[in-house]
C-alpha positions in Angstrom: 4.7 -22.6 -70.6 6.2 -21.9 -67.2 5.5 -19.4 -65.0 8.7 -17.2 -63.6 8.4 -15.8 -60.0 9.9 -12.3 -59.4 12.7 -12.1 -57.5 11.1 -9.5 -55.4 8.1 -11.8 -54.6 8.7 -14.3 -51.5 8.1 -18.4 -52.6 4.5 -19.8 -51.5 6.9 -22.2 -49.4 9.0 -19.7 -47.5 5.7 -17.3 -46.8 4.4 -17.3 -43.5 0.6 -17.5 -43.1 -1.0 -16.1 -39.8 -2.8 -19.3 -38.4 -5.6 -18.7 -35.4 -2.7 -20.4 -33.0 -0.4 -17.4 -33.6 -3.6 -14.9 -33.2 -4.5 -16.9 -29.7 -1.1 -16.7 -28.8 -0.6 -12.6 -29.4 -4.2 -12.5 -27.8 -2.8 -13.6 -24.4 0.3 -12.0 -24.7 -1.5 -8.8 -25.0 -4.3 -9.5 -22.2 -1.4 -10.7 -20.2 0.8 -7.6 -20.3 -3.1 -5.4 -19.5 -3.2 -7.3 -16.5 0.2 -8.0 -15.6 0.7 -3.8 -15.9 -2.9 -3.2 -13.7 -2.0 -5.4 -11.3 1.4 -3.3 -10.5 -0.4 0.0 -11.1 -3.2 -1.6 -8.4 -0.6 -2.6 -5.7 1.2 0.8 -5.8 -2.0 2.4 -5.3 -2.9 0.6 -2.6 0.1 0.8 -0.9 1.0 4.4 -0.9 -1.0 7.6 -0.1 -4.7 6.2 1.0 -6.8 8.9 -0.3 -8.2 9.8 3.6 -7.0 13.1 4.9 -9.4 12.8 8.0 -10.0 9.9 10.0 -13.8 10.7 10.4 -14.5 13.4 7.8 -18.2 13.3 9.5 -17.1 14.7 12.9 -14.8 17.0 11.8 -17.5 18.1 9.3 -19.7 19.0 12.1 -16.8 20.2 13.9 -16.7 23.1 11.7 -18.9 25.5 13.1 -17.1 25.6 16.0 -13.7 25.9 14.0 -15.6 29.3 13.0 -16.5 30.7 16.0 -13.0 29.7 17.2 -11.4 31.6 14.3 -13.7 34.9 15.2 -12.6 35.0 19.0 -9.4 34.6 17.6 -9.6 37.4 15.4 -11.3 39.6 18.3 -8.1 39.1 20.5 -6.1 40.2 17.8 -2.9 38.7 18.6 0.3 39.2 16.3 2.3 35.7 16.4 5.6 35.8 14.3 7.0 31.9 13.8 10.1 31.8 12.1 11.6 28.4 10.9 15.6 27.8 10.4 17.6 24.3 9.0 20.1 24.0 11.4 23.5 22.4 10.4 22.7 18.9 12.1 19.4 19.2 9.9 17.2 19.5 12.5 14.5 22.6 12.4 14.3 25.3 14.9 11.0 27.2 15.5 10.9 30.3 17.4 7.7 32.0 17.7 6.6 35.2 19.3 3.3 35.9 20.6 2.0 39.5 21.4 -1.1 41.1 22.1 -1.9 44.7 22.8 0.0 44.9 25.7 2.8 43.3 25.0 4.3 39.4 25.1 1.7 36.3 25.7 3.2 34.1 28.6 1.6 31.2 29.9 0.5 29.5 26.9 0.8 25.8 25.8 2.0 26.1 22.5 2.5 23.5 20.0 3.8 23.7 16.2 3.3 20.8 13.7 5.0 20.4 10.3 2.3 18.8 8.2 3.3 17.6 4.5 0.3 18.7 2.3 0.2 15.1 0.6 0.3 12.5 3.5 -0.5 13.2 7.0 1.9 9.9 7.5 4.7 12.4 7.7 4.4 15.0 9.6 6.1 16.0 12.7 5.1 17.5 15.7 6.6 19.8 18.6 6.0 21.6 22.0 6.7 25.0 22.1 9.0 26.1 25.1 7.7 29.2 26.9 11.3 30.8 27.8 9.7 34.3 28.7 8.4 37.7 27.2 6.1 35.5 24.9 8.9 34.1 22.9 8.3 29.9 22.6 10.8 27.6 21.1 10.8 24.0 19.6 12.9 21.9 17.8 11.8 19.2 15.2 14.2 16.2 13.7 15.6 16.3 10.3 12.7 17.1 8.4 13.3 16.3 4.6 13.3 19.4 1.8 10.0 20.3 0.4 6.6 22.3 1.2 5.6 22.0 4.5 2.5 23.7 6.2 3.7 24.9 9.6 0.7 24.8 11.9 1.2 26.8 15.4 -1.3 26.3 18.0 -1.6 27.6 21.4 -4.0 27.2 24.2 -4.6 28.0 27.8 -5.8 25.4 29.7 -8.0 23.0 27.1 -9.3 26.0 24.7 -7.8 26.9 21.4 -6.6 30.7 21.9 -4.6 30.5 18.5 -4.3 29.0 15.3 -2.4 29.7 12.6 -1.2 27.7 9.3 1.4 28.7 6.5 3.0 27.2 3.8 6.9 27.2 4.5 9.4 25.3 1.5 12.3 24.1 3.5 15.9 23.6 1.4 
């Protein structure tokens, strides 16, 4: 008596058998794509953003008292400084700040404002601030790209900091 196969049921010749080469071979092709996909993800990291936001976090760490008793003289003086940033249509930025105290407009400042982006120090930009009279200062930075900027204005008479100030701006 002969046995019939199914029709459903695949021959024993035309079945395919998993043999230890095929396992070896979808082994490395697995391990190979791991590493293959690492090594990008490690180059990308290495190349972009690199993780320090100060260049010695151990000075400006005992820096910081002074930053304080810097930020209470400043508060003492009680200054009112206005900055207001405006795209122009070349796409440069125009800064014009105004510095006041209780009697009246700060003159004779050195005044600074820097556009720092809050992920990568690589990109900021940094201005002087024209004294053109009254305590009114002006500066102009090149076509900085849309996004969240912090706009820091400093200003200081002779090497002291009289004035610091930092605010988040989003620029279209």
């Amino acid at each position: 008596m002969s046995r019939s196969i199914p029709a459903n049921e695949p021959t024993p010749d035309s079945s395919f058998r998993l043999t230890g080469r095929h396992v070896l071979i979808i082994f490395l092709a697995f391990f190979g794509v791991v590493f293959a996909v690492n090594g990008v993800m490690m180059r990308a990291a290495l190349t972009t953003f690199s993780g320090l936001e100060a260049e010695n976090p151990y000075k400006e760490g005992l820096a910081f008292n002074r930053r304080l008793a810097d930020s209470r003289a400043q508060a003492l003086r009680a200054w009112s400084v206005d900055a207001t940033v405006a795209r122009a249509d070349n796409g440069q930025v125009a800064v014009a700040v105004a510095a006041r105290d209780a009697s009246g407009g700060l003159g004779g400042l050195t005044g600074i404002v820097r556009f720092e982006w809050p992920a990568d120090r690589r990109r900021d930009h940094v201005a002087a601030l024209a004294d053109i009279g009254g305590g009114q200062y002006r500066g102009t930075v090149e076509a900085l790209p849309a996004g969240q900027w912090d706009v820091v204005v400093e200003f200081r008479r002779d090497d002291t900091v009289m004035f610091f100030s930092r605010t988040r701006k989003i620029l279209r």
